[in-house]
Wavefront OBJ file of the C-alpha trace (Angstrom):
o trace
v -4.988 26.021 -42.490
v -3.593 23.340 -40.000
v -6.142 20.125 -39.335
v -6.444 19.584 -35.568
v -6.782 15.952 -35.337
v -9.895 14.069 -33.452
v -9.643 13.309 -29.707
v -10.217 9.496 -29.314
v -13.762 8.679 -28.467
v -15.383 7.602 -25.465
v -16.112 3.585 -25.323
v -19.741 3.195 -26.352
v -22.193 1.961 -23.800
v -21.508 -1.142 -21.388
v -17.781 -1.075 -22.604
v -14.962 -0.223 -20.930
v -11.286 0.946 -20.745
v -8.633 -1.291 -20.864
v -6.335 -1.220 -17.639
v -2.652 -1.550 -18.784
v -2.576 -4.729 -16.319
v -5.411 -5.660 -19.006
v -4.221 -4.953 -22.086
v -0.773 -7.429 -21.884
v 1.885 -4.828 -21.794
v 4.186 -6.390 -19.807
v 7.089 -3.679 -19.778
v 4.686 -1.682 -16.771
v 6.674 -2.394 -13.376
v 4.648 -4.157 -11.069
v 6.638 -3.248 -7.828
v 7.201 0.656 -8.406
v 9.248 0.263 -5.253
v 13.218 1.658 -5.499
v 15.210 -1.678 -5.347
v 17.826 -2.642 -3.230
v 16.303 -0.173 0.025
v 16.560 -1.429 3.420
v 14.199 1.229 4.485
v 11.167 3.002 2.874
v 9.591 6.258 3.194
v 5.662 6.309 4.376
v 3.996 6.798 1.076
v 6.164 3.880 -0.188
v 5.614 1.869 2.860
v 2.309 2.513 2.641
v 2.561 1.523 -1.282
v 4.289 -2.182 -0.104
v 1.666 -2.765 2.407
v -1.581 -1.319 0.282
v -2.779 0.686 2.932
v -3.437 4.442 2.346
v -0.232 6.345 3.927
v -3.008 8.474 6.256
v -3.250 4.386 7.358
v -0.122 4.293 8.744
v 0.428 7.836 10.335
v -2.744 6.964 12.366
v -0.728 3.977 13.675
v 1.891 5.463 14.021
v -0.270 8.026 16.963
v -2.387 4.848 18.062
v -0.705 2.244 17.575
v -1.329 -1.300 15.881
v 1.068 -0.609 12.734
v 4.540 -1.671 11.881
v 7.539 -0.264 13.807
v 9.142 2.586 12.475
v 12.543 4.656 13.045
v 12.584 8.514 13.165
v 15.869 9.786 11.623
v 15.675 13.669 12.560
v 12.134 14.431 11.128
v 11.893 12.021 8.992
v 10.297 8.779 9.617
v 11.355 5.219 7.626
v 10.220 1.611 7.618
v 12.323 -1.077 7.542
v 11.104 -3.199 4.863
v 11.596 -6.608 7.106
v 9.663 -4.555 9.915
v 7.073 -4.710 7.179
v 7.185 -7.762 6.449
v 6.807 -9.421 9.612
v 3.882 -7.087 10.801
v 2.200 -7.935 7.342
v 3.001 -11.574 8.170
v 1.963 -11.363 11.763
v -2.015 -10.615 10.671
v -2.479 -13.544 8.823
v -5.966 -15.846 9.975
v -7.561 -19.008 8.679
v -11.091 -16.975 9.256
v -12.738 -14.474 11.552
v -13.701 -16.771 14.001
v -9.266 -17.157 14.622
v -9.287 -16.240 18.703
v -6.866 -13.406 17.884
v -8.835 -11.992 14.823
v -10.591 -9.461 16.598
v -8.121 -9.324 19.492
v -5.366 -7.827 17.172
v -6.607 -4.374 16.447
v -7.813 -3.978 20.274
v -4.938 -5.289 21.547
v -2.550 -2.604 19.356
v -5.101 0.573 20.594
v -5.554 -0.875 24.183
v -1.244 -0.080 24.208
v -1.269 3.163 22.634
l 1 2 3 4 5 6 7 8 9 10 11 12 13 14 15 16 17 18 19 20 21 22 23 24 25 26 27 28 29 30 31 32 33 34 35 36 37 38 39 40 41 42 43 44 45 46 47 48 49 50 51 52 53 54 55 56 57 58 59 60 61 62 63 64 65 66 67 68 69 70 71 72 73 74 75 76 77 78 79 80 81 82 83 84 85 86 87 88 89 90 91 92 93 94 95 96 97 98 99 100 101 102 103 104 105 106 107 108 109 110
């Protein structure tokens, strides 16, 4: 008869997981991005930026997000269109005159 080993238990109360960022492996890309691309699908895009990739087809309808090409049916990012719309919404604090102006400004367009 074959021992089936143990599954590894849960942490006990009030610990947790460690996160790989956490536990020092430093091998684990931190960019998952392909390199050398001049121009990046939505979900990676959306992966450079941090936004959710539902984030920037909504822009893409209203307005407000980066500028994008359509090649056929596909649709691509430039990665400096990316980074100068990331770098355009930068503000010391909310009460910047064009803090709450940007978003507005982007729908008011669409």
């Amino acid at each position: 008869m074959t021992q089936m080993k143990k599954p590894p238990s849960a942490p006990a109360t009030g610990q947790s997981r460690q996160h790989h960022s956490e536990s020092g492996d430093t091998n684990a890309p931190t960019n998952p991005l392909p390199p050398n691309r001049l121009f990046l699908k939505n979900d990676e895009a959306a992966r450079f930026l941090n936004l959710s990739p539902r984030t920037l087809e909504k822009q893409r309808v209203i307005g407000g997000g980066p500028r994008f090409r359509k090649f056929g049916r596909r649709v691509l990012y430039a990665l400096s269109d990316l980074e100068v719309w990331a770098n355009s919404r930068t503000f010391e604090t909310t009460s910047d005159p064009d803090y709450g102006s940007t978003l507005s400004r982007n729908v008011d367009n669409a």
